[in-house]
Residue frames as a rotation matrix with the C-alpha (Angstrom) as fourth column:
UNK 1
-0.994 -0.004 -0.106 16.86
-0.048 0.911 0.410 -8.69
0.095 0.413 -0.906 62.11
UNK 2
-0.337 0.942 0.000 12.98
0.780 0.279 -0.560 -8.57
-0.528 -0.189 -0.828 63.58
UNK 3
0.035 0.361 -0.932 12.89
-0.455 -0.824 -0.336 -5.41
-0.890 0.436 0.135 61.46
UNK 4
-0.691 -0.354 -0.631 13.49
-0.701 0.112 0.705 -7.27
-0.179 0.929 -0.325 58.73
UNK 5
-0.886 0.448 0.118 11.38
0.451 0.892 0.006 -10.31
-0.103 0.059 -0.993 59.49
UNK 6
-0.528 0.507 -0.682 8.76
-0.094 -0.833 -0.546 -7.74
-0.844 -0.223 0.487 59.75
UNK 7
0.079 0.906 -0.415 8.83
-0.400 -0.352 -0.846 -6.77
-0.913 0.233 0.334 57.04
UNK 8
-0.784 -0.529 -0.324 9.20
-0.619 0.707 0.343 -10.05
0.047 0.469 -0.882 54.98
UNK 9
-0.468 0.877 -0.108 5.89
0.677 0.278 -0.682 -11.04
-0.568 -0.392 -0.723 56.88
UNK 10
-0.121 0.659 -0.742 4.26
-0.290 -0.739 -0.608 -7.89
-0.949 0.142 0.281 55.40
UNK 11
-0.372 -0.097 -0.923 5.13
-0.927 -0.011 0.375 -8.89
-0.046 0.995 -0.086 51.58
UNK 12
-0.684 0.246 -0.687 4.13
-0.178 0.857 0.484 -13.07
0.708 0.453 -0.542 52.30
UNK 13
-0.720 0.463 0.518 1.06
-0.263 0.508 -0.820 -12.56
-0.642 -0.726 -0.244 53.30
UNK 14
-0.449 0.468 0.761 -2.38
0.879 0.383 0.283 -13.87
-0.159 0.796 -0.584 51.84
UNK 15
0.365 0.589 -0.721 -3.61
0.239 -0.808 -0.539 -10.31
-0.900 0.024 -0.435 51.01
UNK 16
0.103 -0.496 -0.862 -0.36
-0.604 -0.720 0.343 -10.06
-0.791 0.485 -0.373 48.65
UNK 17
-0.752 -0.017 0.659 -1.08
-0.107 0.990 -0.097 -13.35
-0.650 -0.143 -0.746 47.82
UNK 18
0.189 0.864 0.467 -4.64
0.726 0.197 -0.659 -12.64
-0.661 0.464 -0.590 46.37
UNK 19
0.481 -0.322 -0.815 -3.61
-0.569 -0.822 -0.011 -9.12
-0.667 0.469 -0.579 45.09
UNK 20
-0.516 -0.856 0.039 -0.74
-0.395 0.278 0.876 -11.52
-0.760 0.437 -0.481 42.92
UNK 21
-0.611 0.575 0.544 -3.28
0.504 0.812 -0.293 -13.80
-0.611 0.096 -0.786 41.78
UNK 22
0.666 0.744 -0.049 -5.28
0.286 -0.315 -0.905 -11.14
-0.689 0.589 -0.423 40.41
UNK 23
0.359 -0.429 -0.829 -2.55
-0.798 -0.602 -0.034 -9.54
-0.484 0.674 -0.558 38.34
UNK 24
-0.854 -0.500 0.143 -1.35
-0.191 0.557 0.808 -13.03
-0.484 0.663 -0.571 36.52
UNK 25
0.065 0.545 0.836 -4.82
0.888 0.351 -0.298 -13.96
-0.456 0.762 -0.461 35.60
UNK 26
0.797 0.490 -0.354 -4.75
0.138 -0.717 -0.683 -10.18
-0.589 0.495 -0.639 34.02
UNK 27
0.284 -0.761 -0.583 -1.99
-0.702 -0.579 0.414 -10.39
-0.653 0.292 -0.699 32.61
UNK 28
-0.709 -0.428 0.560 -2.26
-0.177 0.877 0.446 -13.42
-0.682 0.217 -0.698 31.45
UNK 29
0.108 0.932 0.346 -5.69
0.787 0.132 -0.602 -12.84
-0.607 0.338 -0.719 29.89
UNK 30
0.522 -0.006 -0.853 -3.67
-0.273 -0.948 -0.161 -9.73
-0.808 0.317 -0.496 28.25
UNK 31
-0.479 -0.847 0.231 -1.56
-0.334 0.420 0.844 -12.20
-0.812 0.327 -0.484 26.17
UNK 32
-0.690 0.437 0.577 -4.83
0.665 0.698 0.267 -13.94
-0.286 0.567 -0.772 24.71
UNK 33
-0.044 0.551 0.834 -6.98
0.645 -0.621 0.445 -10.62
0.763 0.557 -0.328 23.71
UNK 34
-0.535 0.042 0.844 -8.37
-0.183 -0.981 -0.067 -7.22
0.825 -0.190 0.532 24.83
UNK 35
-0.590 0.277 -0.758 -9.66
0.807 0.186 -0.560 -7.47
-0.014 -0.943 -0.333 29.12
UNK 36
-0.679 0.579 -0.452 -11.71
-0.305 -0.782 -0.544 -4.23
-0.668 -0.231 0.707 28.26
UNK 37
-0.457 0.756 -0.469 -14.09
-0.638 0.089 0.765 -6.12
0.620 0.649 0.442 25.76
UNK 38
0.098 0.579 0.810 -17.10
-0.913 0.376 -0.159 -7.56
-0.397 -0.723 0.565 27.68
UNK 39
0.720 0.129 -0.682 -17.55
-0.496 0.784 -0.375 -10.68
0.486 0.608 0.628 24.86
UNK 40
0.082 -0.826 -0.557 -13.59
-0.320 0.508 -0.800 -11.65
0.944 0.244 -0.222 25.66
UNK 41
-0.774 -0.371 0.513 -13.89
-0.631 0.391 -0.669 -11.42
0.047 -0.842 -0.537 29.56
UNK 42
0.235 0.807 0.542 -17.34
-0.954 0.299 -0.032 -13.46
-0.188 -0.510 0.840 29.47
UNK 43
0.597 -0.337 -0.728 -15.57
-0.294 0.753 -0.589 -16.08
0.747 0.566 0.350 27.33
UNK 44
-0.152 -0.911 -0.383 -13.35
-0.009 0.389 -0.921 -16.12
0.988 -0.137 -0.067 30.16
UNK 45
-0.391 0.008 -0.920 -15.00
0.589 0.770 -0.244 -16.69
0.707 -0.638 -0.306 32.68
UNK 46
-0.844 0.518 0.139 -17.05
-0.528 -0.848 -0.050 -12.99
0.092 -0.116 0.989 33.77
UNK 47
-0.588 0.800 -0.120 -20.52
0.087 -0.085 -0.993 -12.71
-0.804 -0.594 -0.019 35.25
UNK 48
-0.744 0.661 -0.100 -23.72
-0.476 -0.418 0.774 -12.86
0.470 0.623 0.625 33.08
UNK 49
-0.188 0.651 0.735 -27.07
-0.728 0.410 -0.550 -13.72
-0.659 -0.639 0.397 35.12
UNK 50
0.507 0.778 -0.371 -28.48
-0.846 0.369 -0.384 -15.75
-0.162 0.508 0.846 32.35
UNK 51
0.026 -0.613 -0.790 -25.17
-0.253 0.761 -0.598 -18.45
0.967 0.215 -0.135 32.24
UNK 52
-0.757 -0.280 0.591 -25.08
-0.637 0.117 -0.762 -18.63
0.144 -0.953 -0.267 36.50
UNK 53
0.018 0.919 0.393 -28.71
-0.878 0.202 -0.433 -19.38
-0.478 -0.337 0.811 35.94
UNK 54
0.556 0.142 -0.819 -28.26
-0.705 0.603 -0.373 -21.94
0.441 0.785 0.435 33.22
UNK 55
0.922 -0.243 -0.302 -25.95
0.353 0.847 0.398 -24.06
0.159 -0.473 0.866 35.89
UNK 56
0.308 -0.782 0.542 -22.68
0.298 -0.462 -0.835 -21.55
0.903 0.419 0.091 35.30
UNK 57
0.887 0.371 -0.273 -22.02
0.358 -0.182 0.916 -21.40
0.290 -0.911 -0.294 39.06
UNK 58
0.167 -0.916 -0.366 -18.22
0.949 0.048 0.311 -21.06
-0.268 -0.399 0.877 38.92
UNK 59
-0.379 -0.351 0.856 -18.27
0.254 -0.929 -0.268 -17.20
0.890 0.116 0.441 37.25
UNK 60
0.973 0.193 0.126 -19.74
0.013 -0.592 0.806 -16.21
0.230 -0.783 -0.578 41.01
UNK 61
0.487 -0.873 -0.012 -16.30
0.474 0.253 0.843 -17.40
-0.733 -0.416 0.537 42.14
UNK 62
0.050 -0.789 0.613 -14.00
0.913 0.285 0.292 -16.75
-0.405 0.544 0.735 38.77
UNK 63
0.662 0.517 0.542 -15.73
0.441 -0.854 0.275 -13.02
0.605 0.057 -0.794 38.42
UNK 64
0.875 -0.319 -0.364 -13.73
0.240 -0.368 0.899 -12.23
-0.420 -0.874 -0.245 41.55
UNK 65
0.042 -0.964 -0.263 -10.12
0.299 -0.239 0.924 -12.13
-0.953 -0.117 0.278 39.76
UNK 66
-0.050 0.144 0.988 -11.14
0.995 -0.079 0.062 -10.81
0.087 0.986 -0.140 36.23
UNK 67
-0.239 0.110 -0.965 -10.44
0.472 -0.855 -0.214 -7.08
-0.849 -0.506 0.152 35.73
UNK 68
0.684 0.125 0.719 -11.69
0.729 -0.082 -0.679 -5.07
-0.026 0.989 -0.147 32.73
UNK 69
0.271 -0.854 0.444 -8.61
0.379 -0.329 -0.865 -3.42
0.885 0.402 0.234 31.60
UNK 70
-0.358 -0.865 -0.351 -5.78
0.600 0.076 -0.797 -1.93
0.716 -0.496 0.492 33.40
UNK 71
-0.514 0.508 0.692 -7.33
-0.526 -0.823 0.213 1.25
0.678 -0.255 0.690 35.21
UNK 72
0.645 0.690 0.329 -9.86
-0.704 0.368 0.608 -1.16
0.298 -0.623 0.723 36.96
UNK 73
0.417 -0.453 -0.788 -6.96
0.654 0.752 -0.086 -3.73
0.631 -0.479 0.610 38.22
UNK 74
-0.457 -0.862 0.219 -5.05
0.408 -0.422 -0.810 -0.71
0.791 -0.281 0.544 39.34
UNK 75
-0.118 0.775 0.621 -7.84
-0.712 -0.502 0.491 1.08
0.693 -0.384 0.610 41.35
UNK 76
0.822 0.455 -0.342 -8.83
-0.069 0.676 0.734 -2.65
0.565 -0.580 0.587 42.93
UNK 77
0.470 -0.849 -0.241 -5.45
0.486 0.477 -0.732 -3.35
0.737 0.227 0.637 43.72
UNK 78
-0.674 -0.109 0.730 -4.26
-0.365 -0.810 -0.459 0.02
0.642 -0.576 0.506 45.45
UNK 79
0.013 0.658 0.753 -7.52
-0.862 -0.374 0.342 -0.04
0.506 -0.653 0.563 47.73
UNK 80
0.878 -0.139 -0.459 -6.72
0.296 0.910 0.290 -3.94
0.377 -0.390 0.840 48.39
UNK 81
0.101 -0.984 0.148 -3.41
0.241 -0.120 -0.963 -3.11
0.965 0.133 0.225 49.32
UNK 82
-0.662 -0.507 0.552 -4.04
0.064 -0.773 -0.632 -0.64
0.747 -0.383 0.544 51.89
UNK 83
0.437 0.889 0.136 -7.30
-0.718 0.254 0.648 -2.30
0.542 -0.381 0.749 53.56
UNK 84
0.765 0.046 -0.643 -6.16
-0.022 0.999 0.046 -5.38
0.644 -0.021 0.765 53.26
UNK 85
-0.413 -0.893 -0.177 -2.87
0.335 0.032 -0.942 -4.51
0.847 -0.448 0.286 55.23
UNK 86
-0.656 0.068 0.752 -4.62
-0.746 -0.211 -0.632 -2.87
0.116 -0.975 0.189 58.31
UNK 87
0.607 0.785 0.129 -7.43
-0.700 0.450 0.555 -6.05
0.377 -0.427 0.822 58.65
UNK 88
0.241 -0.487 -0.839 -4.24
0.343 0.852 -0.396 -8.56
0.908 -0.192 0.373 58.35
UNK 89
-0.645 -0.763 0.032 -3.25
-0.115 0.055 -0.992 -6.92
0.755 -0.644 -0.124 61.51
UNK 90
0.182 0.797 0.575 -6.79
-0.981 0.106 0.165 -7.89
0.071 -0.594 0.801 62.88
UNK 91
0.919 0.395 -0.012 -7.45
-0.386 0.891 -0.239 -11.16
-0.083 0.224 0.971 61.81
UNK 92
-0.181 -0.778 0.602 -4.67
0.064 0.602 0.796 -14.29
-0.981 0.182 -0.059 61.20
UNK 93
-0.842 -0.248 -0.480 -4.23
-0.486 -0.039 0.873 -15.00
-0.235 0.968 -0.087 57.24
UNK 94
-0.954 0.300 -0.002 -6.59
0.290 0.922 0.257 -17.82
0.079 0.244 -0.966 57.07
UNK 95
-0.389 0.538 -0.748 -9.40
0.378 -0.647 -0.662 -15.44
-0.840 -0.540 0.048 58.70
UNK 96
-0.290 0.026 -0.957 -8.48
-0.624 -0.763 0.169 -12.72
-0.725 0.646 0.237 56.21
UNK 97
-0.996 -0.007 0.086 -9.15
0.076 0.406 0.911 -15.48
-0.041 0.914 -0.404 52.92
UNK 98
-0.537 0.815 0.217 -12.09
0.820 0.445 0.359 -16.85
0.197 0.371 -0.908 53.76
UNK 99
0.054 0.775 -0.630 -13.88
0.530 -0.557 -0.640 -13.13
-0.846 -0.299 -0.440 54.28
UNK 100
-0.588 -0.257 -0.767 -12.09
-0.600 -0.496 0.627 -11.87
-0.541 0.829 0.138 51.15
UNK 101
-0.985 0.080 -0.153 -13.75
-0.121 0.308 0.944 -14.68
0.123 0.948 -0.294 49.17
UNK 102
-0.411 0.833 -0.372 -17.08
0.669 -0.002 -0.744 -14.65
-0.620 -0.554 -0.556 51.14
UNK 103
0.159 0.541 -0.826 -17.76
0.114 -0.841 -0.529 -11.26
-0.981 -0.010 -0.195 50.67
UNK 104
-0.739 -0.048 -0.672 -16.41
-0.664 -0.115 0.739 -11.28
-0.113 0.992 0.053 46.50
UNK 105
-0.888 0.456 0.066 -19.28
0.338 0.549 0.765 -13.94
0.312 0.701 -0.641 46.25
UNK 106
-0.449 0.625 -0.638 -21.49
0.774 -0.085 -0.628 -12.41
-0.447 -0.776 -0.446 48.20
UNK 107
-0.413 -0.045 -0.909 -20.95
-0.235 -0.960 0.154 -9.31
-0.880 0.277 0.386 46.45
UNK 108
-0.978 -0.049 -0.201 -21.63
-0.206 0.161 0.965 -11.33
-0.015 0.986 -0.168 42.96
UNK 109
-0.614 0.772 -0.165 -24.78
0.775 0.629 0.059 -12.84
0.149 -0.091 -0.985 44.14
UNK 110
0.134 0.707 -0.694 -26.46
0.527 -0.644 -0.554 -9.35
-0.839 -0.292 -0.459 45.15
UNK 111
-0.452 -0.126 -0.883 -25.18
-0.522 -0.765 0.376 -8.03
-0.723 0.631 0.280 41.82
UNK 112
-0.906 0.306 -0.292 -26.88
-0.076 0.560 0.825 -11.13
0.416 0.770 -0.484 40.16
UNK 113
-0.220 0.892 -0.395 -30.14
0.966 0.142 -0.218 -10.93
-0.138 -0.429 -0.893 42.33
UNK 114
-0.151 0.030 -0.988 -30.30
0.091 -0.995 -0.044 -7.09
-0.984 -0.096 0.148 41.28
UNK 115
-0.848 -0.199 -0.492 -29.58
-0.514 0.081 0.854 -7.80
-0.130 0.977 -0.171 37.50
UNK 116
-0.852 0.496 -0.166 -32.91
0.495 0.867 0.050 -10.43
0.169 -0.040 -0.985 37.87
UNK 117
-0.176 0.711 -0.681 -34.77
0.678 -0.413 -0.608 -7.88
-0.714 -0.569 -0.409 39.59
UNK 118
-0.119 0.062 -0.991 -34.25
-0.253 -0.967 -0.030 -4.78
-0.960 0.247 0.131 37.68
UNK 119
0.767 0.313 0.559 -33.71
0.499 0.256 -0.828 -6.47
-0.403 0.914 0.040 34.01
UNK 120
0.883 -0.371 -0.286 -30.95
-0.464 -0.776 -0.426 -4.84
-0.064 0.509 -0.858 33.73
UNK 121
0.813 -0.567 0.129 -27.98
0.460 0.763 0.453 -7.34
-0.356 -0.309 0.882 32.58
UNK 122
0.525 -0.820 -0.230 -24.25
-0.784 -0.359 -0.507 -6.86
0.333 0.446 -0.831 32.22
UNK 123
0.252 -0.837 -0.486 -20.95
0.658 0.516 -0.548 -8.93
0.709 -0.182 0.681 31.91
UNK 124
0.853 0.021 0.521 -19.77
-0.442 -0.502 0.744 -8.41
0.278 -0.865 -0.419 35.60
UNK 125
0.689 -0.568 -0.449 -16.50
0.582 0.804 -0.123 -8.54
0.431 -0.177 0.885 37.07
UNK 126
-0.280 -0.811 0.514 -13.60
-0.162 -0.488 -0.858 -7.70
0.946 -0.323 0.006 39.15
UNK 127
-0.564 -0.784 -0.258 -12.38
0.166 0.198 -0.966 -7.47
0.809 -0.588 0.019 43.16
UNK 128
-0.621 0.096 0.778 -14.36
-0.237 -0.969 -0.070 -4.86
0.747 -0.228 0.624 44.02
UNK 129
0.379 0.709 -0.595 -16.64
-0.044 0.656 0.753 -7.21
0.924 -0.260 0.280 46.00
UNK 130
0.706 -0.152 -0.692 -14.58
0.541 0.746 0.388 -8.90
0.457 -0.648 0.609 47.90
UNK 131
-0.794 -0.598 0.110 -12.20
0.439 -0.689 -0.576 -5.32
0.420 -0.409 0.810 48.87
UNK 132
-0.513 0.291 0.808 -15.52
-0.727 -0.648 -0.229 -3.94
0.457 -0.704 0.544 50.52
UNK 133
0.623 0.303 -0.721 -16.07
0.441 0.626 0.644 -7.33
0.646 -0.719 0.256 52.31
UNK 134
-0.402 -0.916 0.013 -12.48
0.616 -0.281 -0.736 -5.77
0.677 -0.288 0.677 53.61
UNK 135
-0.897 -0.052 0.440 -13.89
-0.217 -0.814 -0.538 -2.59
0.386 -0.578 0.719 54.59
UNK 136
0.230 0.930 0.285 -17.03
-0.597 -0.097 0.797 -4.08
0.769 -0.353 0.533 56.34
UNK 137
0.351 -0.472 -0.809 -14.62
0.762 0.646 -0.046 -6.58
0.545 -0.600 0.586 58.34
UNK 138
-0.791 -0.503 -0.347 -12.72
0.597 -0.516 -0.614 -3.69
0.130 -0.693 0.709 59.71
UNK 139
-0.139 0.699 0.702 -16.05
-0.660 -0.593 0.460 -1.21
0.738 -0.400 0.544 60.12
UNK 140
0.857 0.448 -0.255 -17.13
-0.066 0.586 0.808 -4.58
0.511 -0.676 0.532 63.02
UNK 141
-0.156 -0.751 -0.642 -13.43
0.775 0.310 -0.550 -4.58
0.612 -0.584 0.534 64.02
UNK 142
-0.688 -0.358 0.631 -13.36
0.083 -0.903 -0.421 -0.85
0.720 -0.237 0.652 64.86
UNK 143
0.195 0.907 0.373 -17.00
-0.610 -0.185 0.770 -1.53
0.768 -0.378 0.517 66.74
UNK 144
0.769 0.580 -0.269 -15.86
-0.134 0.557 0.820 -4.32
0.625 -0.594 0.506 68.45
UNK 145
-0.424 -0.890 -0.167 -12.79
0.715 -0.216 -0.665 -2.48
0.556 -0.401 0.728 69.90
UNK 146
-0.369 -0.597 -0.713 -14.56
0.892 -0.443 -0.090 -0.09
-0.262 -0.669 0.696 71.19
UNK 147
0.935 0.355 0.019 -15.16
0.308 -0.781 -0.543 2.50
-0.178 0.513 -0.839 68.47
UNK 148
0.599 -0.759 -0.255 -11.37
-0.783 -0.487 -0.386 2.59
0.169 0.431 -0.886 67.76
UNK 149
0.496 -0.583 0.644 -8.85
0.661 0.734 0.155 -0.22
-0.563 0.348 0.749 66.25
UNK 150
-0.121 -0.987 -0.108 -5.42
0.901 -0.155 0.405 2.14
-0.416 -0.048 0.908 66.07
UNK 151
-0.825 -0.178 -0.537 -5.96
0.297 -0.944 -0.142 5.08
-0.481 -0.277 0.832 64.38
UNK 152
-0.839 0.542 0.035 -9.30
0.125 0.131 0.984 4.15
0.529 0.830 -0.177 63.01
UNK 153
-0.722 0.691 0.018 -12.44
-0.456 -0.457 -0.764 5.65
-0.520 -0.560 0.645 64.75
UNK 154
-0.106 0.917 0.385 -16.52
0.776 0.319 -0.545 4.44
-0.622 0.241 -0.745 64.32
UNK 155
0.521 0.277 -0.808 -16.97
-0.003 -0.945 -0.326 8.19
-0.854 0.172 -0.491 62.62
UNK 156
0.144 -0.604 -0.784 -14.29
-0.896 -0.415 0.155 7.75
-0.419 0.681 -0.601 60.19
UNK 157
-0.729 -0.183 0.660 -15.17
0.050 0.947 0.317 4.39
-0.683 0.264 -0.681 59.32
UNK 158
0.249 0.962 -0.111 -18.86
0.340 -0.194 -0.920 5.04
-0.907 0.191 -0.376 58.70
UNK 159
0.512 0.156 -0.844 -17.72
-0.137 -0.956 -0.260 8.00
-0.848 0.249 -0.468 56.61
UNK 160
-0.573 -0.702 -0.423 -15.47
-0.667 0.100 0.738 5.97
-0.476 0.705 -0.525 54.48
UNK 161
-0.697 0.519 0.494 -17.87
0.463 0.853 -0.243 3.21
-0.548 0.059 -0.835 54.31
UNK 162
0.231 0.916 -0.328 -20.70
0.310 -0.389 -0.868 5.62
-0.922 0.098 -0.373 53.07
UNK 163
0.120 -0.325 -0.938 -18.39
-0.707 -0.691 0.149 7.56
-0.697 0.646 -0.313 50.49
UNK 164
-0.671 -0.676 0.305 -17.07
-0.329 0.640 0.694 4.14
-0.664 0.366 -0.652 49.19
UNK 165
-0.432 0.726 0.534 -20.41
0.595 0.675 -0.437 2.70
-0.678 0.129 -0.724 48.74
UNK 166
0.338 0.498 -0.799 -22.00
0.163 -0.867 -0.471 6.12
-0.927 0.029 -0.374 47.46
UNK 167
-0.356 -0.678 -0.643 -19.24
-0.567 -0.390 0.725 6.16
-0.743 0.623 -0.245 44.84
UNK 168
-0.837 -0.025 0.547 -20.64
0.319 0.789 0.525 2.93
-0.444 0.614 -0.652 43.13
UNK 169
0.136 0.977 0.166 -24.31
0.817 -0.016 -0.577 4.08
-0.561 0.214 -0.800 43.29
UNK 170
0.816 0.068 -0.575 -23.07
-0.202 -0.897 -0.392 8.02
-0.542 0.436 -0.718 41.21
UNK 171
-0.385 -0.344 -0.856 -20.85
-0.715 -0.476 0.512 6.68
-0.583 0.810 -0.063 38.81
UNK 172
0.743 0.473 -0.473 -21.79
-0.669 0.513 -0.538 4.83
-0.012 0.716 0.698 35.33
UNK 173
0.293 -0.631 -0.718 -20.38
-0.432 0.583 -0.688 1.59
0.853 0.512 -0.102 34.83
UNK 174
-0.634 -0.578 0.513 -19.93
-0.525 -0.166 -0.835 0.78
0.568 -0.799 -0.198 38.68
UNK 175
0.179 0.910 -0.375 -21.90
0.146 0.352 0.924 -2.16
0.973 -0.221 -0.070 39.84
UNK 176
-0.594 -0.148 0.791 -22.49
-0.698 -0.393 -0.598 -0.74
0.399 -0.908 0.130 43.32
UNK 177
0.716 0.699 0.007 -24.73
-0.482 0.486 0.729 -3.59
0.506 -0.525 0.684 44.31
UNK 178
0.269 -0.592 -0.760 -21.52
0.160 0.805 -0.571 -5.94
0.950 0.032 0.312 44.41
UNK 179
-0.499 -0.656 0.566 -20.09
-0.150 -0.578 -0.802 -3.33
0.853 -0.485 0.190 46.24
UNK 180
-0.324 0.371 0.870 -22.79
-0.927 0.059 -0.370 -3.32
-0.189 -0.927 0.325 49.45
UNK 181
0.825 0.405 -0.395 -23.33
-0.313 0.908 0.277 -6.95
0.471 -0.105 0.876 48.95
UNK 182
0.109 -0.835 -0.539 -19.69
0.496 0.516 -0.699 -7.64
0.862 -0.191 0.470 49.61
UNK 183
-0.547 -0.322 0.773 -19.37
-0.510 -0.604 -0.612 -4.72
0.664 -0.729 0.166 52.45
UNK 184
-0.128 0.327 0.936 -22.11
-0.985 -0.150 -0.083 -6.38
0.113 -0.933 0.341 54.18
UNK 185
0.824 0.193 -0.533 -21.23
-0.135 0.980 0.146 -10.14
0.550 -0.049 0.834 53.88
UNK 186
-0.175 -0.933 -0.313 -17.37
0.374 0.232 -0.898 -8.96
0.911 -0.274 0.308 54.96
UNK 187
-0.251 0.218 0.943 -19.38
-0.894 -0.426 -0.140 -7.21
0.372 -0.878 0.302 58.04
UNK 188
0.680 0.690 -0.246 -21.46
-0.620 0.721 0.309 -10.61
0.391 -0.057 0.919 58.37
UNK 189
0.740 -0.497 -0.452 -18.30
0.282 0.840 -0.463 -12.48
0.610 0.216 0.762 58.39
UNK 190
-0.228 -0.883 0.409 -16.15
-0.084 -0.401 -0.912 -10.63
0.970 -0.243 0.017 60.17
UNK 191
0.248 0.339 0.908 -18.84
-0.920 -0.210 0.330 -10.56
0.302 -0.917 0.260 63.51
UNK 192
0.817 0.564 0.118 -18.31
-0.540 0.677 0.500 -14.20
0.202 -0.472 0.858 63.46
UNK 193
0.380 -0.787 -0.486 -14.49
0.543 0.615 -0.572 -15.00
0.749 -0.047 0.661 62.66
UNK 194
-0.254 -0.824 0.506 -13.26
-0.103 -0.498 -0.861 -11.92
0.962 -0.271 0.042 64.63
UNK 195
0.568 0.489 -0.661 -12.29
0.653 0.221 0.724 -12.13
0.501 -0.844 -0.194 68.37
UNK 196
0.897 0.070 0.436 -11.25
-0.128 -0.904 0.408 -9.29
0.422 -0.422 -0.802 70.29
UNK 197
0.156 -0.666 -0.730 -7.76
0.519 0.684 -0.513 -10.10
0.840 -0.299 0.452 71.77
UNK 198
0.782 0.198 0.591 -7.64
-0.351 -0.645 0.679 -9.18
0.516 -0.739 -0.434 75.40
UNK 199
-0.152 -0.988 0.003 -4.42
-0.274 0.039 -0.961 -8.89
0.950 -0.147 -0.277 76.98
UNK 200
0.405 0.406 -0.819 -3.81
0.458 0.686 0.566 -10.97
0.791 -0.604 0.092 80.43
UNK 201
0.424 -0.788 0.446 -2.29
-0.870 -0.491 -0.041 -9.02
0.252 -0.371 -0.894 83.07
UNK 202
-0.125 -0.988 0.087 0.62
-0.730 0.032 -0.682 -10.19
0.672 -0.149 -0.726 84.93
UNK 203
-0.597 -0.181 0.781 -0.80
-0.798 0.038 -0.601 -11.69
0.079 -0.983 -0.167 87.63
UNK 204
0.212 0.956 -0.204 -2.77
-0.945 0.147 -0.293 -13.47
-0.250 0.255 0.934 86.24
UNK 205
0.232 0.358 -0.905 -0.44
-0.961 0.226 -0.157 -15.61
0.148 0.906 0.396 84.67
UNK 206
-0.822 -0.485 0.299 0.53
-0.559 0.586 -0.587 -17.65
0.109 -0.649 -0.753 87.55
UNK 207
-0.560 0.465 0.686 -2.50
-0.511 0.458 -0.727 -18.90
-0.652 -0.758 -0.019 87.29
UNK 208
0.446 0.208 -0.871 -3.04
-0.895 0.084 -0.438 -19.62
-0.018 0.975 0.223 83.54
């Protein structure tokens, strides 16, 4: 039976929750035209600096659950999946939201302060933020265990952290700013919601 509750907890949590959320709005935005044309996702509610600026504040937020075609939900999705399941076993649910959506605006805002800077605009969108707020929450967990939070290590965080990040900046089509905006708002966030749980000994608790 606690195997089971288990894993019944593992499927309702808010990680599978947000992960859900993205697939209906993509699917649902697959009913009403083509999620790989920039025009159709901006109409719906995609990133463009020049509308955020004009007063368009809600595509920082509505950017977060917009995927251009399948390939790029499936990719976000997978790596949410499998992040997002070892922080939930940091953090409580409520924790885990509010760094997931932190760091996805965070992540928009350094990809819209970059797009200003450089002159270089694009319709922006998708997860990808707010899944390496994920992996910058658990790079501060793994520090603030120690230098190891289960079978994660400081060395083999870093090293994912570096590759992830690297991956945005060498391929085309890959706003990598989001990407280290969000890693380092979900680091930002993570120093302040996470607390270490330290176990009490025994003896102690006669006096608790």
């Amino acid at each position: 039976m606690n195997e089971r509750n288990e894993q019944t907890k593992k499927w309702l949590n808010v990680n599978v929750l947000l992960m859900g959320v993205n697939i209906l709005v993509w699917l649902f935005l697959c009913m009403k035209g083509d999620t790989r044309n920039a025009q159709f996702m901006f109409i719906h509610g995609a990133m463009y600096p020049t509308d955020v600026l004009n007063g368009e504040w809600y595509r920082l937020f509505s950017a977060m659950f917009l995927h251009f075609g399948a390939e790029h939900l499936i990719s976000n999705m997978f790596m949410q999946y499998f992040l997002g399941d070892m922080l939930l076993r940091a953090l409580c649910q409520w924790k885990f939201a509010v760094i997931y959506l932190f760091a996805g605006i965070g992540g928009n805002i350094t990809s819209l302060i970059m797009m200003i800077w450089t002159g270089d605009y694009a319709v922006a969108a998708g997860a990808s933020g707010a899944i390496y707020g994920i992996i910058g929450a658990l790079l501060w967990v793994v520090l603030r265990n120690g230098g190891r939070f289960e079978s994660i290590s400081v060395p083999r965080m870093l090293l994912a952290t570096v590759l992830y990040i690297s991956y945005g900046f060498t391929t085309e089509g890959v706003d990598a700013w989001a990407h280290l905006g969000g890693a380092v708002a979900g680091f930002l966030a993570a120093i302040i919601l996470y607390r270490k749980n330290i176990p009490i000994a025994v003896e102690e608790w006669d006096n608790v």
